[in-house]
C-alpha positions as CSV (number, residue, x, y, z in Angstrom):
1,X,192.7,139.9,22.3
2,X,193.5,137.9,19.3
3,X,197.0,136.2,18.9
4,X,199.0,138.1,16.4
5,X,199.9,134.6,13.9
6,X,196.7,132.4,14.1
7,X,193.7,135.7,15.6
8,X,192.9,132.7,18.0
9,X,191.8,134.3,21.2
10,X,194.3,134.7,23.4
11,X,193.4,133.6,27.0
12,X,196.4,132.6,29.1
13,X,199.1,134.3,31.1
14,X,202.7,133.3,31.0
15,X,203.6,136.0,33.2
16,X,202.8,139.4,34.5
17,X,205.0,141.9,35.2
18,X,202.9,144.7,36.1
19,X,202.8,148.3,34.0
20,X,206.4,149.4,33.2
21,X,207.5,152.1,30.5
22,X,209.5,151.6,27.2
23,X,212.6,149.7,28.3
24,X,214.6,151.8,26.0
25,X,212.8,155.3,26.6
26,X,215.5,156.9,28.5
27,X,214.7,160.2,29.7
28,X,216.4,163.6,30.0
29,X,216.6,165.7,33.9
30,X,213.7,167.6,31.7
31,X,211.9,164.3,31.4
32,X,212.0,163.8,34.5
33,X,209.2,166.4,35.5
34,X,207.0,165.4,32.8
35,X,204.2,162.3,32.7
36,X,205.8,158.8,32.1
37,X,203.7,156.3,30.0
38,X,203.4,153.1,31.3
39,X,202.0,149.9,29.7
40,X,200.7,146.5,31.3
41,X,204.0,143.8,30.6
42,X,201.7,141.0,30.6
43,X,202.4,137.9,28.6
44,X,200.1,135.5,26.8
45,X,200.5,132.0,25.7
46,X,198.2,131.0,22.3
47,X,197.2,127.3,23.0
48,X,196.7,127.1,19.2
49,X,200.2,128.1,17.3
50,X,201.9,128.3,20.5
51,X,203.0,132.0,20.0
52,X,203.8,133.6,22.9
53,X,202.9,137.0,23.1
54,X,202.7,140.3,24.4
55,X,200.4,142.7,23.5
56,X,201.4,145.5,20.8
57,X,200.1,149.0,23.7
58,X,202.9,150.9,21.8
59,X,203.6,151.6,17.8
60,X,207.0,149.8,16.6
61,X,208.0,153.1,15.9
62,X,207.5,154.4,19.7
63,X,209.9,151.9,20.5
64,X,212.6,152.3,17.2
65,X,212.4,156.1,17.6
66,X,214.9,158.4,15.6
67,X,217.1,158.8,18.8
68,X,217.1,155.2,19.9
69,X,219.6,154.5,21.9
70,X,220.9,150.8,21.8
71,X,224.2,150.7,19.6
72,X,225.6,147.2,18.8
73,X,229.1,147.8,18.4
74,X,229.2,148.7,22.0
75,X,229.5,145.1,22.7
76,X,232.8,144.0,21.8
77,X,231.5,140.4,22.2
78,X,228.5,140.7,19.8
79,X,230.8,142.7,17.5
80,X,232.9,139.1,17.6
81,X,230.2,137.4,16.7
82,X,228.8,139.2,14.0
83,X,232.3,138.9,12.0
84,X,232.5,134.9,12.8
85,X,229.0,134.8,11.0
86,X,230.3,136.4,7.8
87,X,232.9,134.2,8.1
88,X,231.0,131.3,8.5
89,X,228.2,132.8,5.6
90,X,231.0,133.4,3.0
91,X,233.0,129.6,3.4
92,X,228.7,127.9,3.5
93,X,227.0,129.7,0.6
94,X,230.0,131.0,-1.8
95,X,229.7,134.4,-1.2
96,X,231.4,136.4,-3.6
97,X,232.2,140.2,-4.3
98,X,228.7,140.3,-7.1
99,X,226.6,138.3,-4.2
100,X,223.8,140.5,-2.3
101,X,223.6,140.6,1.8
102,X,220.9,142.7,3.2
103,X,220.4,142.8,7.0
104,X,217.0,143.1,8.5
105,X,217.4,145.6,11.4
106,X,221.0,146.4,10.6
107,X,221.5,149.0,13.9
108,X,224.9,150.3,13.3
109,X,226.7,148.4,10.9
110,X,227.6,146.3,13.4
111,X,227.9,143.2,11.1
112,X,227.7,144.3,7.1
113,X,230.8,146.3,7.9
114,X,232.8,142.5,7.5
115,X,230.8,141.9,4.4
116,X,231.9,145.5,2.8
117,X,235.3,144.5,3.9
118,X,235.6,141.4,2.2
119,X,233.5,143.6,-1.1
120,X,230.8,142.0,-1.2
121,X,228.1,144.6,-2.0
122,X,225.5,144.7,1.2
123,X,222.4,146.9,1.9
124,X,221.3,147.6,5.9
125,X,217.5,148.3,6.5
126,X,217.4,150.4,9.8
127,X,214.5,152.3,10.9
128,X,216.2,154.3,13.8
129,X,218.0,158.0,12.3
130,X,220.7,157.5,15.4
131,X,222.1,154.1,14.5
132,X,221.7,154.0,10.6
133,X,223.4,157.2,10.7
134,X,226.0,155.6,12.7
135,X,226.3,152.3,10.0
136,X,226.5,155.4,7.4
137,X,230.2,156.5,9.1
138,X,231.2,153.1,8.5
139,X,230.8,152.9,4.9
140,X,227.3,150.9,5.1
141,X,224.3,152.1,3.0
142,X,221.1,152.5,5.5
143,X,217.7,152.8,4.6
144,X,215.8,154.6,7.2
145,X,212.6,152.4,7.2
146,X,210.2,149.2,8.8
147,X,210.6,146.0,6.4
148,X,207.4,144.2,5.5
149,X,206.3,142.3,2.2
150,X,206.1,145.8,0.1
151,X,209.3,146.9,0.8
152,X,211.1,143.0,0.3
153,X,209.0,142.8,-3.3
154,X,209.6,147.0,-3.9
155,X,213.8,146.7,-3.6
156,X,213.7,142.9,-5.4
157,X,212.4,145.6,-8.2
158,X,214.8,147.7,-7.5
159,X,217.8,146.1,-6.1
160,X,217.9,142.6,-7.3
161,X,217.3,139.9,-5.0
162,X,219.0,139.1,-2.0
163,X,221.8,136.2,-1.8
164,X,221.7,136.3,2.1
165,X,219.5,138.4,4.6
166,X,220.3,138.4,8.3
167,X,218.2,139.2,10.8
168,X,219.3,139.4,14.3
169,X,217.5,139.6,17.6
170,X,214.3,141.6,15.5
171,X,211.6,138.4,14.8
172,X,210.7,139.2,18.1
173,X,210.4,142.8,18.0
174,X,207.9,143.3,15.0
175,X,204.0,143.3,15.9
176,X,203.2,141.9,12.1
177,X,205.4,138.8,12.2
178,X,203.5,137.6,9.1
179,X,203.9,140.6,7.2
180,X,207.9,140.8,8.1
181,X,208.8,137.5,7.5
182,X,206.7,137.5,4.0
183,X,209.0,140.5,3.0
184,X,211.7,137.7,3.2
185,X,210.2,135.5,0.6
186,X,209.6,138.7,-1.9
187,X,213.0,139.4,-1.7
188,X,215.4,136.8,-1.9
189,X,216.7,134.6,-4.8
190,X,215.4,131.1,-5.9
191,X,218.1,129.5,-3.9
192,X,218.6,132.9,-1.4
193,X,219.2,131.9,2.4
194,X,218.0,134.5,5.6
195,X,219.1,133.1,8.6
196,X,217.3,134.3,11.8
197,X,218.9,134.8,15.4
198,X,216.3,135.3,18.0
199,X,216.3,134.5,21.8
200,X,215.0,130.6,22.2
201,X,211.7,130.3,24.7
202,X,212.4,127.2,25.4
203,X,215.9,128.9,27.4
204,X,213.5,131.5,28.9
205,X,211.6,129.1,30.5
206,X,214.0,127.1,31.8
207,X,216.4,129.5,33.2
208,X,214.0,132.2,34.1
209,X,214.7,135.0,32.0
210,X,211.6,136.8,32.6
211,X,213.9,140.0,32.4
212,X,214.3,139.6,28.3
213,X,210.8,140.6,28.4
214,X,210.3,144.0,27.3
215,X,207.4,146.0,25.0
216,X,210.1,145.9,22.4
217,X,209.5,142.3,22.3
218,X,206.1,141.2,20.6
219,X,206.9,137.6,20.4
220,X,208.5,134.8,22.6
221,X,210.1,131.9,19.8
222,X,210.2,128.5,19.8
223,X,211.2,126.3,17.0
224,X,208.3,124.9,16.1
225,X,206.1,128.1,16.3
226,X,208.5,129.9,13.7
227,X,208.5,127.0,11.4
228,X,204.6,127.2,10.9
229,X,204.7,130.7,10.9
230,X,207.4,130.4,8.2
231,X,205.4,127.9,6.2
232,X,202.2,130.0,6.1
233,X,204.2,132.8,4.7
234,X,206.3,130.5,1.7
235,X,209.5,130.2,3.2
236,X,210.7,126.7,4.2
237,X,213.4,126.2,7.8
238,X,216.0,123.6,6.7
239,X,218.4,124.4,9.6
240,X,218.6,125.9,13.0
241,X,221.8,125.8,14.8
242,X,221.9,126.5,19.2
243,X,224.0,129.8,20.1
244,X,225.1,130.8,23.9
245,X,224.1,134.3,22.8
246,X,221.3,136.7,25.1
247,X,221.0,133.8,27.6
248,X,220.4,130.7,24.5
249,X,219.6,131.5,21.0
250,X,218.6,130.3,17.8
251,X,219.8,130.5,14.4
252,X,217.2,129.5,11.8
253,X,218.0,129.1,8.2
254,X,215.3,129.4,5.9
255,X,214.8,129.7,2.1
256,X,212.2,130.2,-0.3
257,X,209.7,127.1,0.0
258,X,210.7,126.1,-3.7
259,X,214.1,126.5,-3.5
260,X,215.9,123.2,-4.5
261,X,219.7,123.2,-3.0
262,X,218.8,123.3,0.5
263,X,218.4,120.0,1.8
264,X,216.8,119.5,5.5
265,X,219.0,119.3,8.8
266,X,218.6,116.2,10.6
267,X,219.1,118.9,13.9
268,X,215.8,120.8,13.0
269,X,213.5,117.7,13.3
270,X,215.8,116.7,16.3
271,X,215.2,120.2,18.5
272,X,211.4,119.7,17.6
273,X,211.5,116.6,19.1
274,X,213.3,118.5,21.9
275,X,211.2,121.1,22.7
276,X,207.9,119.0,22.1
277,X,209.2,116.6,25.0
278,X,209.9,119.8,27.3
279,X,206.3,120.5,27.1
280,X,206.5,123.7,24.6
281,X,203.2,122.7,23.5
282,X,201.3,122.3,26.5
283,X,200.1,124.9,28.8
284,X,201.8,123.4,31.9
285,X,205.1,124.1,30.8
286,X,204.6,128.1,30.9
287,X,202.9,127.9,34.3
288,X,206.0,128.0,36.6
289,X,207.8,131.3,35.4
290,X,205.7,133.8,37.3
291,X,206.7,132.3,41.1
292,X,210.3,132.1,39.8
293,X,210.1,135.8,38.6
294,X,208.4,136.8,42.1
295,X,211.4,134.6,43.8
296,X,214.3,137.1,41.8
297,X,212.3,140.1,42.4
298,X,212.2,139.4,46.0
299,X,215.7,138.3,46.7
300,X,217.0,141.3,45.0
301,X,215.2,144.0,47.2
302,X,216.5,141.7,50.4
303,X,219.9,142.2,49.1
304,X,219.4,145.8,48.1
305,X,217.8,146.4,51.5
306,X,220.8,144.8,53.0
307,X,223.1,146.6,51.7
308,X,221.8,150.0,52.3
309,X,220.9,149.2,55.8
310,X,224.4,148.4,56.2
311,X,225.6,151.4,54.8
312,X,226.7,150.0,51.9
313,X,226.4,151.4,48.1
314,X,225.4,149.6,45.0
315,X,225.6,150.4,41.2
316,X,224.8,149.1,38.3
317,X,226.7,148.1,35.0
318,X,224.9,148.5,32.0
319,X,221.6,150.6,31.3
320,X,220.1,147.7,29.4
321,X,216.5,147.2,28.5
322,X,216.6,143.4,30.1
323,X,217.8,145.5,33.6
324,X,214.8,148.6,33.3
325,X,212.3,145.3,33.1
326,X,213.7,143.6,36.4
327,X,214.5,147.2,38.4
328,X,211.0,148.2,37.6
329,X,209.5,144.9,38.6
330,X,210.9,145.3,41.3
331,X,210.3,148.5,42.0
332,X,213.7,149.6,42.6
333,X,215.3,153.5,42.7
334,X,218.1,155.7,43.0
335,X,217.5,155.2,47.1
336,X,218.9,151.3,46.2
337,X,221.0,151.1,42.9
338,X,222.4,154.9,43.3
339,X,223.7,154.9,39.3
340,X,224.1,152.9,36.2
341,X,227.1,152.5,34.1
342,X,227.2,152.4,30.6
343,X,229.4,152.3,27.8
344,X,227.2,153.5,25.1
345,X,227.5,157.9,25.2
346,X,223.9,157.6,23.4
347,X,222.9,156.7,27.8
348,X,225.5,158.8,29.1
349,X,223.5,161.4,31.2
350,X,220.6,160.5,30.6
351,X,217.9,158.3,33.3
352,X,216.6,155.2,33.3
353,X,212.7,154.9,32.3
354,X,210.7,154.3,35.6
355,X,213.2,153.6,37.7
356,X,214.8,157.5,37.2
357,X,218.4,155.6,38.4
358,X,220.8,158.1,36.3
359,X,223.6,156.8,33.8
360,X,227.0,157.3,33.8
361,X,229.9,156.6,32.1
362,X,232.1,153.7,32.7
363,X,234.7,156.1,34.7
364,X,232.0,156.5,37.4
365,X,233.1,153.1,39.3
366,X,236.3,154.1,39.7
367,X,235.5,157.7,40.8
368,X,232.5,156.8,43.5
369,X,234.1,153.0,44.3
370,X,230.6,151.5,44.9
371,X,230.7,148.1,47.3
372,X,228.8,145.9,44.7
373,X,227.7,146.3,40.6
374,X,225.2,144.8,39.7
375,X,225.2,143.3,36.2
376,X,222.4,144.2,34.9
377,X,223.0,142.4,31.1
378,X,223.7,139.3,32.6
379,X,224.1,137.9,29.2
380,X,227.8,139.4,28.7
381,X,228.8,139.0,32.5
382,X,231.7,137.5,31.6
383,X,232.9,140.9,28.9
384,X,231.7,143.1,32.0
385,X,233.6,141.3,34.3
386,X,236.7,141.5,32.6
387,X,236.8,145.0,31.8
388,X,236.0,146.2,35.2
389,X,237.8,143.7,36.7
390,X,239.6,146.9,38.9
391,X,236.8,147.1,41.4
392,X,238.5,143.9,43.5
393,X,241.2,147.0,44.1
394,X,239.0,148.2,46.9
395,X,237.0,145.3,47.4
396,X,234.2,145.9,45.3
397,X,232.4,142.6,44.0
398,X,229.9,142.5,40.4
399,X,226.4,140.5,41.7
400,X,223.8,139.1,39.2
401,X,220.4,138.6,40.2
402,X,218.9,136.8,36.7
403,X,218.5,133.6,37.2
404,X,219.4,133.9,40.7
405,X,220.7,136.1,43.4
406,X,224.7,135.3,42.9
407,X,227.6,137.5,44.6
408,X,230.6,137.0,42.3
């Protein structure tokens, strides 16, 4: 194997999570007597770029399929933040109604839908049917397909260039990072911006979100890697800001490498400096995650075991692709976590891949009163915990298990 930036050969483990399906494959009660493909979830570190890396077993378009399920408006949170970006977009760059925002892996409309409301003419590129279709209700225009560099230079043709581009939480999920982030420099204006929001290794490592590793997700980012990946492909980082979001993000602003008005950020050499002092660039560093991962996994089945010893039940709240990587690591199933919760009807009735634990809807907890829920996207506990805040009525309590066991 050959790392997907650099082709160095790729010959250390971060972590290894043993074969697990698609996290977002959900299946049907059909499904469920069929064959279920599983892939090794095996993570490699490249000692020469510092990409780390998981292995491309399925197509993107296995994973982005036309009845994808994961719809971003369902999280009233992330909805939140997408309209405090525009905000923050329009008052930085002058945004005005003839300015161009494209979004890279738009989903649902999710975050154009504040640019269309303030007029400013927008474009989503969305490769699932289910969600573009959705962004389509909402007034957003969708193309149905993958960007690369052909499609950035084809709609620069045929669009104009591109003012702003977002792309949020889909650097990682691309096997050709090179080829995606080069469809950025084809397509925006001399002096265009993209910013880029991605989950940041370095919080990963440190608070031992091995769960946010999933087949969807080719690549593990740190700051440094993504500015030399950047660089080889003619587009120059001249700020990153730090986000709470999925467990510690990043926010990297980049532009074309010639582009004049966009002066560098003291804060980008400054997290360099941060991250190269961590260890981001020495193997040591990544050594450590696997016996924390193994530590979760096992605390979790104590508890579960507990629990049903005692007679107790446990669900789960939210049929997230960060939860199908822990309960299949762990090798739970419906004997343990008897049902998932989700807001999203896209899950409703359908299973979870691997672990077959079915999904209901929201109304479930109240009707089956479980003792404990177990947050399964820790990374909006506190949204989760506020809208089911009604299972204290007969003494139910929410428990997390990422980065540690933790009865709320």
């Amino acid at each position: 194997m050959k790392c997907r930036h650099c082709k160095a050969p790729l010959e250390h483990g971060l972590v290894d999570l043993g074969h697990q399906p698609p996290s977002n494959a959900y299946l049907s009660a059909a499904d469920l007597e069929q064959p279920e493909v599983h892939a090794p979830l095996k993570v490699y570190v490249c000692t020469t770029c510092w990409l780390v890396q998981l292995p491309a077993h399925h197509a993107a378009d296995t994973h982005f399929s036309a009845d994808y399920a994961y719809f971003s408006s369902v999280s009233s949170s992330w909805v939140v933040h997408a309209e405090a970006y525009i905000n923050a977009m329009v008052q930085r760059f002058g945004l005005v109604d003839d300015s161009f925002v494209v979004e890279v892996a738009s989903n649902d409309g999710y975050l154009l839908q504040f640019a269309r409301a303030r007029g400013i003419r927008c474009l989503g590129i969305e490769p699932t049917a289910s969600t573009a279709a959705s962004a389509r209700e909402k007034g957003i225009e969708s193309l149905e397909e993958f960007f690369g560099e052909a499609l950035g230079r084809r709609l620069a043709a045929e669009r104009g260039p591109a003012d702003l581009m977002a792309a949020n939480n889909v650097l990682a999920h691309v096997p050709d990072i090179d080829d995606f982030v080069a469809g950025f420099r084809e397509m925006l204006a001399p002096e265009g911006v993209a910013t880029f929001e991605f989950p940041h290794l370095m919080k990963l490592i440190d608070g031992d979100q091995f769960d946010t590793i999933y087949h969807e997700h080719y690549s593990y980012l740190s700051l440094v890697t993504v500015e030399r990946i950047f660089t080889t492909q003619g587009l120059r980082v001249f700020d990153v800001e730090e986000l709470p979001t999925h467990g510690g993000s990043l926010r990297v602003f980049a532009c074309r490498r010639e582009a004049a008005t966009h002066q560098r950020a003291d804060r980008v050499d400054k997290l360099i400096a941060a991250e190269t002092a961590a260890g981001l660039q020495t193997l040591a560093y990544y050594k450590r995650l696997q016996a924390r991962a193994d530590a979760v996994k096992l605390d979790l089945l104590a508890f579960l075991v507990e629990q049903r010893k005692a007679g107790r039940h446990v669900a789960a709240y939210g049929a997230a692709a960060k939860g199908n990587t822990l309960l299949n690591y762990a090798g739970v199933k419906p004997d343990l976590v008897e049902f998932a919760c989700d807001a999203a009807p896209s899950k409703q009735g359908r299973f979870l891949p691997g672990s077959h634990i079915p999904v209901l809807a929201p109304e479930a907890l109240k009707e089956r009163r479980p003792d404990f829920v177990l947050i399964l996207p820790w990374n909006i506990r506190a949204e989760i915990e506020a809208q089911h805040s009604y299972i204290a009525e007969w003494g139910g309590k929410f428990v997390v298990a990422v980065p540690q066991l933790e009865v709320l």
